[in-house]
MDTraj code that builds the backbone (N, CA, C; nanometers):
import mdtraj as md
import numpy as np

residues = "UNK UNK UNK UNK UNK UNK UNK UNK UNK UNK UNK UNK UNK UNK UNK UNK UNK UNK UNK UNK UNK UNK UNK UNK UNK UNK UNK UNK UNK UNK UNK UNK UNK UNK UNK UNK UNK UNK UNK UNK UNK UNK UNK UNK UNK UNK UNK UNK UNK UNK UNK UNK UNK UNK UNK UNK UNK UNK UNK UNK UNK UNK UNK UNK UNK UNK UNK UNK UNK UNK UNK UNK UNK UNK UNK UNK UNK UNK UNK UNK UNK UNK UNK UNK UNK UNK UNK UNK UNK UNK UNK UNK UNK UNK UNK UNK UNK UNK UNK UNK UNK UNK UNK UNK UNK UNK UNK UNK UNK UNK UNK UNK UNK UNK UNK UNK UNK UNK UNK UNK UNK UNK UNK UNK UNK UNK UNK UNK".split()
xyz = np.array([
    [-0.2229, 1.6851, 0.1257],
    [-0.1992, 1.7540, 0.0010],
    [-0.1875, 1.6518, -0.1126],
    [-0.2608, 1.7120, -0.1919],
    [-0.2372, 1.6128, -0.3722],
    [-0.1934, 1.7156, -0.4517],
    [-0.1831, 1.5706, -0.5953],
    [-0.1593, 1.6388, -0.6846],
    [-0.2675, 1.6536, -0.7947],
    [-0.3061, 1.6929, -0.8924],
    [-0.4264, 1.7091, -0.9644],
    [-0.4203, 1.7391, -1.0778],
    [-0.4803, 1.6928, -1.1585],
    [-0.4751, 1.6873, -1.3203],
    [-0.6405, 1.7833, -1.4009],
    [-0.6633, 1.8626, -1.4060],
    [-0.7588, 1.9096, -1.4900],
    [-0.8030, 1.8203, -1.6122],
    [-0.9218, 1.7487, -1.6172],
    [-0.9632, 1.6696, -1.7514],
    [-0.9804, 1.8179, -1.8689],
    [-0.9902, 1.8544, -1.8488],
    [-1.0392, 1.9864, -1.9775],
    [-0.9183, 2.0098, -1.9794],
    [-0.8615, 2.1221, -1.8847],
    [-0.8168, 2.2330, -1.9397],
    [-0.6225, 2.1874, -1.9470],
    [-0.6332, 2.0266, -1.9221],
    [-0.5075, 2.0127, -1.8873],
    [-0.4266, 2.0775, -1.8068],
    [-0.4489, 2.1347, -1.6873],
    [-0.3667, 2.1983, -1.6072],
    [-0.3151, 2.0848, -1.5047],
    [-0.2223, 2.0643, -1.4732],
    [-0.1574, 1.9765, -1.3667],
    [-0.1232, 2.0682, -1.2556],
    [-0.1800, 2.0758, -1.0973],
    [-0.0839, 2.1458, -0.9819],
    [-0.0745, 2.0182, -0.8856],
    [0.0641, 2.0613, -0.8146],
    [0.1184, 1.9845, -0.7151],
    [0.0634, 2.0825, -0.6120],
    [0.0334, 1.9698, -0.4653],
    [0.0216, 1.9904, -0.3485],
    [-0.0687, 2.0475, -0.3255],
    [-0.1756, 2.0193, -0.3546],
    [-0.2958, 2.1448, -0.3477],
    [-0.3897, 2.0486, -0.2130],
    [-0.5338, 2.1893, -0.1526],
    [-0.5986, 2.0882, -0.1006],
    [-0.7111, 2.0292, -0.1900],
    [-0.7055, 1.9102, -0.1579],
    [-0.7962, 1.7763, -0.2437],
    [-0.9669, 1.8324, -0.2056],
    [-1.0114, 1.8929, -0.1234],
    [-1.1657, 1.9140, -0.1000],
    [-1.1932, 2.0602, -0.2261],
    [-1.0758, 2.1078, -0.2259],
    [-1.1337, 2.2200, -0.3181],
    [-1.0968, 2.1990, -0.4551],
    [-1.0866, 2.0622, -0.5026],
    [-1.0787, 2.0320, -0.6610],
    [-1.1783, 1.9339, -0.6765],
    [-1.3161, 1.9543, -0.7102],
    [-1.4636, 1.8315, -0.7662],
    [-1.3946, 1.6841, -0.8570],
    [-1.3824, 1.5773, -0.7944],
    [-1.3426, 1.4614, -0.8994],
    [-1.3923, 1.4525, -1.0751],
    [-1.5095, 1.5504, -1.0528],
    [-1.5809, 1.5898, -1.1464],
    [-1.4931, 1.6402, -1.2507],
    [-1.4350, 1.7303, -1.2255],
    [-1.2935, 1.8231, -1.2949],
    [-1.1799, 1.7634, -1.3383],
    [-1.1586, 1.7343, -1.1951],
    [-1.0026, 1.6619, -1.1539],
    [-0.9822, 1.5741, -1.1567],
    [-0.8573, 1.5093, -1.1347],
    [-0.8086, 1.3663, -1.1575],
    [-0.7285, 1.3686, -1.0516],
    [-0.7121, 1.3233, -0.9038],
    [-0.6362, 1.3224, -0.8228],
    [-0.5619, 1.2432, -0.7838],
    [-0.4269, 1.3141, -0.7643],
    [-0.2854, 1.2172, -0.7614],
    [-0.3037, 1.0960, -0.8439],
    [-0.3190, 1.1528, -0.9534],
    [-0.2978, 1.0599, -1.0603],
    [-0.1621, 1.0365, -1.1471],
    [-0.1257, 0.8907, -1.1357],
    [0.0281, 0.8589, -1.1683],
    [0.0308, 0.9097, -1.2885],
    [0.1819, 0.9426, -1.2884],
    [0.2584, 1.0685, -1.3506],
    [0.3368, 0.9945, -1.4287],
    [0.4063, 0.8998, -1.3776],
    [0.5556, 0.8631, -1.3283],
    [0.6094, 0.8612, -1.4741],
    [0.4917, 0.7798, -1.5709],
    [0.5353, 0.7786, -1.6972],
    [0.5844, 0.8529, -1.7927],
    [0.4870, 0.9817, -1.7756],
    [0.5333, 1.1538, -1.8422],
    [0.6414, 1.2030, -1.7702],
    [0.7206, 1.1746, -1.7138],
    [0.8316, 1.2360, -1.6392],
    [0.8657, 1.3536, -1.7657],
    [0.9317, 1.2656, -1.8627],
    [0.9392, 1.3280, -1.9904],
    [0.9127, 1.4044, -2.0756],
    [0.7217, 1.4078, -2.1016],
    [0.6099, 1.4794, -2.1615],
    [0.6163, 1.6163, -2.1191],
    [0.6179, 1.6801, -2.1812],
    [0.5664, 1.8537, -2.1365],
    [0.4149, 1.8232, -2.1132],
    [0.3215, 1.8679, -2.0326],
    [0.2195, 1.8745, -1.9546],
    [0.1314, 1.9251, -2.0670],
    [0.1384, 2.0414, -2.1946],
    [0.0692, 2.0427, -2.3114],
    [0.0312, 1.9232, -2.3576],
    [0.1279, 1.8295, -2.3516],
    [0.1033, 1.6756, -2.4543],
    [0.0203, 1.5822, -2.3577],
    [-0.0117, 1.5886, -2.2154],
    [-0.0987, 1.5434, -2.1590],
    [-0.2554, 1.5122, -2.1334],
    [-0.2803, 1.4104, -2.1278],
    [-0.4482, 1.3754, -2.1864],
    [-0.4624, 1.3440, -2.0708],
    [-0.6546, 1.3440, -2.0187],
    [-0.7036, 1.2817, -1.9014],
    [-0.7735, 1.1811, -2.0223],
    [-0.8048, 1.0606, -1.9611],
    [-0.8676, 0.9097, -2.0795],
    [-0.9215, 0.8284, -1.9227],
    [-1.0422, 0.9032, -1.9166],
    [-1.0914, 0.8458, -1.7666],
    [-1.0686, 0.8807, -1.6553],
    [-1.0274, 0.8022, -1.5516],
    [-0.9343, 0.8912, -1.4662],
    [-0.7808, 0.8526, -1.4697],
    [-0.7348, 0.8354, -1.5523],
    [-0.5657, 0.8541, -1.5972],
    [-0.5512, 0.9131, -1.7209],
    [-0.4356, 0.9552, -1.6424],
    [-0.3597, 1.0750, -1.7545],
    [-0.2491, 1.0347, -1.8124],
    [-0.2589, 1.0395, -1.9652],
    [-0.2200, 0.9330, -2.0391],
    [-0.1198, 1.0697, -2.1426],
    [-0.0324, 1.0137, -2.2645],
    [0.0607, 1.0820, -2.3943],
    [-0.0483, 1.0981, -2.4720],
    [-0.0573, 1.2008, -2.5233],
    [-0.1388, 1.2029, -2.6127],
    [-0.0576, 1.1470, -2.7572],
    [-0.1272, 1.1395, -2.8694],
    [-0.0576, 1.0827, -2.9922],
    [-0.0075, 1.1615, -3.0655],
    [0.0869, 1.1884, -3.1213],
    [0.1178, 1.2491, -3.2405],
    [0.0196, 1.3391, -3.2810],
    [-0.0894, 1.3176, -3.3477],
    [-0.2068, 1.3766, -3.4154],
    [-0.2299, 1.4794, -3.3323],
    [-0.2871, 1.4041, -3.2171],
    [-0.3168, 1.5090, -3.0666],
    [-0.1942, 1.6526, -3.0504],
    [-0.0867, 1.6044, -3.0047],
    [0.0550, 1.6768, -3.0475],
    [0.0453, 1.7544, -3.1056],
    [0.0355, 1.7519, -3.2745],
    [0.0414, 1.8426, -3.3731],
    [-0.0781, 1.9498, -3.3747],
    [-0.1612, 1.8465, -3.3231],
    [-0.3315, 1.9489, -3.2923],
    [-0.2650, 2.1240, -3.1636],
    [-0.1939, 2.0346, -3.0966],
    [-0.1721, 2.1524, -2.9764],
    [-0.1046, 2.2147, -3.0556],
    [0.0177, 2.2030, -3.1109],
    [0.1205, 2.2602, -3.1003],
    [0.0594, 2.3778, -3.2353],
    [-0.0165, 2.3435, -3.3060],
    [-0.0588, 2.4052, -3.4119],
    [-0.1637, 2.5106, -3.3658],
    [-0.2384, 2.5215, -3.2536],
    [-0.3037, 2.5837, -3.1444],
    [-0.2668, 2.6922, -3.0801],
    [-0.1284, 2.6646, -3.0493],
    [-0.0631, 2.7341, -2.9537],
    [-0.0048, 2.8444, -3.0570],
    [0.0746, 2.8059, -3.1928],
    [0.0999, 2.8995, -3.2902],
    [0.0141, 2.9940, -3.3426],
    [-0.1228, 2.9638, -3.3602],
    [-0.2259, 3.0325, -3.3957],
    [-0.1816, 3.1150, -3.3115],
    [-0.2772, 3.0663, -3.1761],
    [-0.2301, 3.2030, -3.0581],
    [-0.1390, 3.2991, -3.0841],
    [-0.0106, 3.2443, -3.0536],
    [0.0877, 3.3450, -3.0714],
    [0.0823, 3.4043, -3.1843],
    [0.1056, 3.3951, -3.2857],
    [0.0716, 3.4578, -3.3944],
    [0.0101, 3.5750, -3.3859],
    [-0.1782, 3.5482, -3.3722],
    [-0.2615, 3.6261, -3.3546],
    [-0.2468, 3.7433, -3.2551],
    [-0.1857, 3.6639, -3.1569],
    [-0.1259, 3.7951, -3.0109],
    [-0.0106, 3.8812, -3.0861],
    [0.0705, 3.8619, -3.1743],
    [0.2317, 3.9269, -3.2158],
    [0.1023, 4.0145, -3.3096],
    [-0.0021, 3.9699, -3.3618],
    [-0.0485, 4.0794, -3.4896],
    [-0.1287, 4.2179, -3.4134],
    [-0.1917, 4.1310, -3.2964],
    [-0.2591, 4.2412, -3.2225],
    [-0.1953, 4.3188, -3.1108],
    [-0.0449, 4.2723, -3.1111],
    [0.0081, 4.3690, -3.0449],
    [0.0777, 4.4852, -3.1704],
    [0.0918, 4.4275, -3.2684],
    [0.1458, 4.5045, -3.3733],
    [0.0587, 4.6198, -3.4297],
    [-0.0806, 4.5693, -3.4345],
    [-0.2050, 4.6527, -3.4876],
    [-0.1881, 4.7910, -3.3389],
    [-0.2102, 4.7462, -3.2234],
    [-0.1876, 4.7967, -3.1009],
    [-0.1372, 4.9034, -3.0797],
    [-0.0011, 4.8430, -3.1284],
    [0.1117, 4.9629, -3.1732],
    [0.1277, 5.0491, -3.2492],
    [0.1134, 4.9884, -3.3454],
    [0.0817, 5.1221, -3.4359],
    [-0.0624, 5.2238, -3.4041],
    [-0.1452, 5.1636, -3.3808],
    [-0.2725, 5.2439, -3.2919],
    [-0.2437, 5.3447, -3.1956],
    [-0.1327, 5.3366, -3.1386],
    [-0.1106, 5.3766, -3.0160],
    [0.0021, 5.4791, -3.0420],
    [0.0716, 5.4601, -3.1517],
    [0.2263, 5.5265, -3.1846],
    [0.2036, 5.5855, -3.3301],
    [0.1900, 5.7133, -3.3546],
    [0.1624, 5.7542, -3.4693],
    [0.2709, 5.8032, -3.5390],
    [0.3700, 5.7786, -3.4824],
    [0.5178, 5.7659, -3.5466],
    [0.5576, 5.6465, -3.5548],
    [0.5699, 5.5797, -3.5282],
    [0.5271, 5.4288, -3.5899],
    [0.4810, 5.4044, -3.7189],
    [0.3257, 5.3985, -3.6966],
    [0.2825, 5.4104, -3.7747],
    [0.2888, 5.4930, -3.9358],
    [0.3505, 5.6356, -3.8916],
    [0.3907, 5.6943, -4.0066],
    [0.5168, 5.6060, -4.0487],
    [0.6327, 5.5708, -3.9908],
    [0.7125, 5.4669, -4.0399],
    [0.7069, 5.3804, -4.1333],
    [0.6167, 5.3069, -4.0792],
    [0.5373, 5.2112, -4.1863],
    [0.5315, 5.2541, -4.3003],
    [0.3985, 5.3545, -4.2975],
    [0.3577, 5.4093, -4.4076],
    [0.4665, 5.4291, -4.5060],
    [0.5669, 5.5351, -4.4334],
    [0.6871, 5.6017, -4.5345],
    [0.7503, 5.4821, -4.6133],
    [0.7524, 5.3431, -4.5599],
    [0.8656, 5.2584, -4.5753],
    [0.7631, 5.1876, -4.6651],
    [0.6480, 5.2165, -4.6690],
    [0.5573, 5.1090, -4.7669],
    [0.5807, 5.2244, -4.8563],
    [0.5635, 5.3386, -4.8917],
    [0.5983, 5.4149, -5.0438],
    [0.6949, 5.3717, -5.0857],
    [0.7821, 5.4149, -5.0209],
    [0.8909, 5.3522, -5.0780],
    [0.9571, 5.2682, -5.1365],
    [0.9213, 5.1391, -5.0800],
    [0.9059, 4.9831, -5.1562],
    [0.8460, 5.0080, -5.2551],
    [0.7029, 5.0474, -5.2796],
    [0.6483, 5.0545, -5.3746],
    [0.7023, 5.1759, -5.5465],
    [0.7919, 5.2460, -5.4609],
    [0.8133, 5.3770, -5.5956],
    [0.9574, 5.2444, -5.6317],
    [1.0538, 5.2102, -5.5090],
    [1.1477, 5.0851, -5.6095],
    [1.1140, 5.0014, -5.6969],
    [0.9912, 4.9171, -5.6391],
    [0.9009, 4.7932, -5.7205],
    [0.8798, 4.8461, -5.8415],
    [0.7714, 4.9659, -5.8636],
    [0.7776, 5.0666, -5.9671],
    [0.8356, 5.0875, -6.0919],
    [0.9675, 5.1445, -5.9760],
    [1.1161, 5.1697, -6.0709],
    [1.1846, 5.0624, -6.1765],
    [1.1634, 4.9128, -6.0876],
    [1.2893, 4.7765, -6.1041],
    [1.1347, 4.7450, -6.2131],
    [0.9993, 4.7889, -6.2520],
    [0.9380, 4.7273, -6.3342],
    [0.8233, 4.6081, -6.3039],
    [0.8494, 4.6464, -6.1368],
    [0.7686, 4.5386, -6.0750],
    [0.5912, 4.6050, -5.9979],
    [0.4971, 4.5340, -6.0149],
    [0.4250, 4.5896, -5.9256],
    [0.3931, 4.6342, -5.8195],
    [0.3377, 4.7702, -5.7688],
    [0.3345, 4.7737, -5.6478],
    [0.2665, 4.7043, -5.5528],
    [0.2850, 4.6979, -5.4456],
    [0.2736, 4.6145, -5.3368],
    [0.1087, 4.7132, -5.2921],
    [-0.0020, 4.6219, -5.2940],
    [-0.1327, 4.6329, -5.2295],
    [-0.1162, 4.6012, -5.0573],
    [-0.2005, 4.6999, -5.0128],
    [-0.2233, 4.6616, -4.8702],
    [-0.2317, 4.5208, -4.8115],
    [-0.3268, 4.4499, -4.8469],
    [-0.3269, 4.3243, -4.8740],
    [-0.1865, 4.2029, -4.8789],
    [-0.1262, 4.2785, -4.9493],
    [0.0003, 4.2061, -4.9917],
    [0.1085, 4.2600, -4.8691],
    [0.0942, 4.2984, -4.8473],
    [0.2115, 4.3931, -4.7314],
    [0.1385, 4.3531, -4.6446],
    [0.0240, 4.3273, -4.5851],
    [-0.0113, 4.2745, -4.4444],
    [0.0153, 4.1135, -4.4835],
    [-0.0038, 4.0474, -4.5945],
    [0.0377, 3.9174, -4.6196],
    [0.1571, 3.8806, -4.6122],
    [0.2851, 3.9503, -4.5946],
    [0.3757, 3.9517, -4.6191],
    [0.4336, 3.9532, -4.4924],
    [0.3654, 4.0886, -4.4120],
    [0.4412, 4.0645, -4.2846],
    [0.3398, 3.9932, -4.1774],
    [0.2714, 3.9512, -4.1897],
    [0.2091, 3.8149, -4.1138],
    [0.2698, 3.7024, -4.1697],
    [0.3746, 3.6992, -4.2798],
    [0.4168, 3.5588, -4.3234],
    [0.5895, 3.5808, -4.2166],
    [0.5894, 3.6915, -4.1983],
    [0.7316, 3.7331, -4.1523],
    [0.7270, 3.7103, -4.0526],
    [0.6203, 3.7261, -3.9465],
    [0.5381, 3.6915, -3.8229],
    [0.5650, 3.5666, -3.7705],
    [0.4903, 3.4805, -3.9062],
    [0.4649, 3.3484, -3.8321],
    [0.6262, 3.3191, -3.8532],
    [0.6909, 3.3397, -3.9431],
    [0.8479, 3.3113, -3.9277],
    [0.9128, 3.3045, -3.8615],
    [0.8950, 3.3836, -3.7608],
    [0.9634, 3.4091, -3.6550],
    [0.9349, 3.3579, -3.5234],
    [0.7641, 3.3360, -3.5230],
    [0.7261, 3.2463, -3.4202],
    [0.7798, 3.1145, -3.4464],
    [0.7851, 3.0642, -3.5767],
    [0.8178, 2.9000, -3.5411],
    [0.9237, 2.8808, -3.5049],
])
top = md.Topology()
chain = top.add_chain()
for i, resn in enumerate(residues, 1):
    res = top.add_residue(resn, chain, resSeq=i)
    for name in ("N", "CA", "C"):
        top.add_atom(name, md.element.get_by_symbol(name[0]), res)
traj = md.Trajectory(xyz[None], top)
């Protein structure tokens, strides 16, 4: 049994069998010892060792991974309301409303646009 490092997709598994991972792919039982530390995201293959990636690299993932989530919290949100038409009327009611106050206080009303900008900014808020 090894252990194995994915050059692409960065996946690391322990104990696997070694004939059914291509060297081609993999990086086998390749020393670790150094990343003890590293979360396995921040891990690079650079040949056949698997090395920290840099800062730059880092910020590249981590800025990756937020997209994702993000995009998944909007399309489960779109989802939902798709799916829940009381929900959805919710929304709706609670967007007049804002808008007859805004109105009222002298302020403009809030465009669709602006209310999906708003709560995708509320979104990513909450993801970071």
């Amino acid at each position: 049994m090894a252990n194995v490092f994915n050059r692409t997709t960065r996946v690391y598994k322990k104990s696997v069998n070694t004939p059914e991972y291509p060297t081609s792919e993999w990086i086998i039982n390749p020393d670790v010892s150094a990343l003890a530390n590293v979360p396995v995201k921040y891990w690079k293959a650079t040949g056949d060792l698997v090395e920290e990636m840099t800062q730059a690299e880092k910020d590249a993932v981590d800025t990756e991974l937020t997209t994702r989530r993000r995009a998944a919290m909007l399309a489960q949100a779109e989802a939902t309301f798709q799916n829940d038409p009381v929900q959805l009327a919710v929304v709706k009611l609670f967007f007049k409303e804002i808008n007859k106050l805004r109105v009222k206080n002298g302020d403009p009303a809030y465009t669709v646009n602006q209310f999906n900008n708003a709560l995708q900014a509320e979104l990513e808020a909450s993801v970071a």
